[in-house]
C-alpha positions in Angstrom: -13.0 -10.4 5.6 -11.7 -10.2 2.0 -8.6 -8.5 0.9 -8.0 -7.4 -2.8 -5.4 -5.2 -4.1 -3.9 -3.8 -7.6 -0.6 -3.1 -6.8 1.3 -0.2 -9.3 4.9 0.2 -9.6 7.3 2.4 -11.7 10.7 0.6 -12.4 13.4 2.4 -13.7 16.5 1.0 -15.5 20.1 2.7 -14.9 22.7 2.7 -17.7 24.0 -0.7 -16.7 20.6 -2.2 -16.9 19.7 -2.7 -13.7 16.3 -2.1 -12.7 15.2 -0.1 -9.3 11.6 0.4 -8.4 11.7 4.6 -7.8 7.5 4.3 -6.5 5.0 1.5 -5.1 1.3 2.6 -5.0 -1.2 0.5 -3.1 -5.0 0.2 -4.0 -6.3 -2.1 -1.0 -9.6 -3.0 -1.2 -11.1 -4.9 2.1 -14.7 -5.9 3.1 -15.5 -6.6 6.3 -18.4 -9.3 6.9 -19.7 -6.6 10.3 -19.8 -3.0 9.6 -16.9 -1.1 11.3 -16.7 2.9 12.1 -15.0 4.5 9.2 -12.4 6.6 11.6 -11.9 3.4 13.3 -10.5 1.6 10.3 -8.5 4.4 8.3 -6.8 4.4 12.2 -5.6 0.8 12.1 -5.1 1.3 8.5 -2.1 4.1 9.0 -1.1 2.2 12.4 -0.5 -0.7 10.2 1.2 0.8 7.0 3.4 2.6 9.6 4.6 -0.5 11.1 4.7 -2.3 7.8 7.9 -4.5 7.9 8.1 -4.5 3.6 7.0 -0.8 3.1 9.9 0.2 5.8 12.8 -1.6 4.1 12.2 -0.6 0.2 14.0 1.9 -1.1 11.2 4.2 -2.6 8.2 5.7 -1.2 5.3 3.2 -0.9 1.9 5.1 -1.2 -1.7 3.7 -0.1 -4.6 4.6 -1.5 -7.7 4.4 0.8 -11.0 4.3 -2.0 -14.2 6.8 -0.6 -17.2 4.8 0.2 
């Protein structure tokens, strides 16, 4: 398997200069060495950004973007 990623963010700086990330978008790419069923992986795919222990404690939305094949 093989996991690449090009992670976005917007920070945003307050009037004291503090910086606060207000959005998190996710472009994973993964590759699978055995073919897999395409409903089958955008499944475990939500189960596991659901579940996600650093998406749940952030304080902005943290979107994924599945590519198209």
């Amino acid at each position: 398997m093989e996991y690449h990623d090009s992670p976005e963010g917007t920070l945003t700086m307050d009037a004291d200069g503090i910086g606060k990330f207000t959005s998190i978008v996710l472009n994973p790419a993964v590759v699978f060495l055995d073919p897999m069923d395409e409903s089958l992986l955008k499944s475990l795919h939500e189960k596991a950004h659901q579940h996600c222990f650093i998406a749940n404690t952030l304080n902005c939305p943290v979107e994924v973007k599945i590519p198209n094949h």
